[in-house]
C-alpha positions in Angstrom: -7.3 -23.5 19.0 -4.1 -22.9 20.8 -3.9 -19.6 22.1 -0.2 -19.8 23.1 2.5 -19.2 20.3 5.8 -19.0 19.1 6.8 -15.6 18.1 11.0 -16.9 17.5 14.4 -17.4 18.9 12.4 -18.8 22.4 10.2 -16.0 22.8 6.2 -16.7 23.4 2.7 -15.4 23.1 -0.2 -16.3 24.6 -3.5 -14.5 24.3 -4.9 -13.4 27.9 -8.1 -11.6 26.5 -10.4 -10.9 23.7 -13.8 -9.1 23.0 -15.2 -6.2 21.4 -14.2 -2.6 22.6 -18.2 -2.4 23.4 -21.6 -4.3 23.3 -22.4 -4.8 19.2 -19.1 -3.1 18.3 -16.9 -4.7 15.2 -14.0 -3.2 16.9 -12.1 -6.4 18.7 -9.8 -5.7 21.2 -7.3 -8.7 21.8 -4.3 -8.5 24.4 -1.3 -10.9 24.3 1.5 -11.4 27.1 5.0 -12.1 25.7 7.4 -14.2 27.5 10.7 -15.1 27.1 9.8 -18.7 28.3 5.8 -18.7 27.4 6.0 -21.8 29.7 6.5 -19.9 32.7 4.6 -17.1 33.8 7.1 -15.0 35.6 9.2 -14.5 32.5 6.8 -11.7 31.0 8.5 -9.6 28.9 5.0 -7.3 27.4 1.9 -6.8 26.6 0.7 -6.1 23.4 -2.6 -5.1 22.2 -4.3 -5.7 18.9 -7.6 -3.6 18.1 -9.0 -4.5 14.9 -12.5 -4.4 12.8 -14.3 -7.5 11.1 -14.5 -5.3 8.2 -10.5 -5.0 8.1 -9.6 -8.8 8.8 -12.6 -9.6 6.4 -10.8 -8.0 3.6 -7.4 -8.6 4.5 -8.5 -12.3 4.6 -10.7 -12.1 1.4 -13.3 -13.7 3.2 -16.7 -13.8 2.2 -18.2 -13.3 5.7 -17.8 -12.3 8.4 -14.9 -13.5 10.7 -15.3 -15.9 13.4 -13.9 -15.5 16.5 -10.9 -18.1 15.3 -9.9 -16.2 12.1 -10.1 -12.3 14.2 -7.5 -14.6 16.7 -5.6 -16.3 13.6 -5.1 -12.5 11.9 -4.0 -10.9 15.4 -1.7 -13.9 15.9 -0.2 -13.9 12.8 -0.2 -9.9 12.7 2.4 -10.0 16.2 4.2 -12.7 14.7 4.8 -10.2 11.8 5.7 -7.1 13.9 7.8 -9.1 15.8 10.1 -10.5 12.4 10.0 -6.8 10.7 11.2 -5.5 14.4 14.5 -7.5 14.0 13.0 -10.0 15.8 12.9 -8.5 18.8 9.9 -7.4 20.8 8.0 -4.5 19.0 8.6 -1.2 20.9 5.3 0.1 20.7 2.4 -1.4 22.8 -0.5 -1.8 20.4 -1.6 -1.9 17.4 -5.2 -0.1 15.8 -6.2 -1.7 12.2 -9.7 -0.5 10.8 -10.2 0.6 6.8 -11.2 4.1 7.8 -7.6 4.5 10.0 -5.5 2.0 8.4 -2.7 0.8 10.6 -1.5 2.6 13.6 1.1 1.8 16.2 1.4 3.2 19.5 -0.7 3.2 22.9 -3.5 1.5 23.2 -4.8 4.2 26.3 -5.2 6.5 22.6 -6.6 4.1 20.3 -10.4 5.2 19.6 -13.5 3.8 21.3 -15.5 4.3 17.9 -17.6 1.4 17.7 -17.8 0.8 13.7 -15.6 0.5 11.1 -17.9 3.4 8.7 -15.8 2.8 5.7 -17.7 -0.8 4.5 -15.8 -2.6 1.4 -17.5 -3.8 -1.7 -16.3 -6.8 -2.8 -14.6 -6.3 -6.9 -13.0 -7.9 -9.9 -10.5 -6.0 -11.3 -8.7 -7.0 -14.7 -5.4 -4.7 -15.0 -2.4 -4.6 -17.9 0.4 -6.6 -16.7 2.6 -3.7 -16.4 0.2 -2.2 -13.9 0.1 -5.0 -11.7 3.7 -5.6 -11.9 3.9 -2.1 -10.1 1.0 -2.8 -7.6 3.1 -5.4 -6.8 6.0 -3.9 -6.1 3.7 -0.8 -4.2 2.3 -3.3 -2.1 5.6 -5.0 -1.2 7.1 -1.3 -0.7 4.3 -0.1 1.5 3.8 -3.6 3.5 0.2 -3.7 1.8 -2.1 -6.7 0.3 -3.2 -6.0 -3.1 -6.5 -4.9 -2.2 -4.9 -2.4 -0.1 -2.8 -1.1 -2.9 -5.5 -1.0 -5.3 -7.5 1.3 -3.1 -4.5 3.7 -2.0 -4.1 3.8 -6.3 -7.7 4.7 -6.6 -8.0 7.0 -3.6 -5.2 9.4 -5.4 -6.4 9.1 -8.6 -10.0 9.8 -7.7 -8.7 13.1 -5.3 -6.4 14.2 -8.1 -10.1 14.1 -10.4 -12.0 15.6 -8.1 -9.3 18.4 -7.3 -9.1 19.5 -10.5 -5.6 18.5 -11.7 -5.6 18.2 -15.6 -2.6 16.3 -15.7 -4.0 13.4 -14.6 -7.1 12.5 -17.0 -8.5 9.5 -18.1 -6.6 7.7 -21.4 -8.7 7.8 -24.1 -10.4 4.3 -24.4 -11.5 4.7 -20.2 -13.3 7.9 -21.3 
């Protein structure tokens, strides 16, 4: 596996470490140095950090198990390749990133990210047959909101189940779901 990358326009990656935050944690923290040449050392630019769950790369990847040490490096990789292109191509300004189900995605410091060792919110695996014109706008949610369709799906439910649960008559079941 090669561990040093191109992020564009002659800047590099390389990954310097990765583990779990703690013994038998899911939580994977992974730290890359960015270099303007990523042939020589003295050209660092940043490092960037990338904490993430199995449970999130295992359903961001639609795998059916859990992630190897090469796919949790492959989503990282590909993740600060993608921060990198939406930031203009430049370096992202923040210094981390924290990706879990139960938090979603946050960007900032990793000194704040949380030690928590598991990711509590476990995903159940689902087929889901929707109209076209529903899928046409998860698509377009998922695009809007930088989302996979999984993602979008459960954001859709999530509201729809709180606006249930809080009451909210507007929002009932059609007829034939009933």
């Amino acid at each position: 596996m090669n561990k040093i990358f191109n992020l564009g326009n002659g800047i590099g990656a390389h990954l310097t470490y990765m583990n779990p935050v703690a013994t038998s944690s899911e939580i994977y923290r992974l730290i890359f140095e960015i270099y303007s040449d990523p042939r020589i050392p003295n050209f660092l630019l940043k490092e960037y950090e990338v904490w993430v769950s199995e449970t999130f790369v295992e359903d961001y990847l639609h795998l059916n198990h859990t992630p190897t040490e090469d796919e949790i490096f492959g989503f990282a990789r590909d993740h600060l390749i993608d921060r990198y292109k939406l930031s203009g191509n430049n370096v992202p300004a923040e210094n981390g990133v924290y990706l879990t189900n139960d938090s979603g995605e946050i960007r900032g410091d990793p000194r704040t990210f949380s030690l928590k060792t598991r990711d509590k919110r476990r995903l159940v695996r689902t087929t889901v047959m929707l109209p076209p014109a529903i899928l046409v706008w998860l698509k377009e949610f998922k695009v809007k909101n930088k989302v996979d369709m999984g993602e979008a799906i459960r954001r859709a439910v999530v509201v729809f189940q709180s606006q249930i649960e809080a009451g909210d008559k507007r929002k009932t079941l059609p007829a034939k779901t009933r």
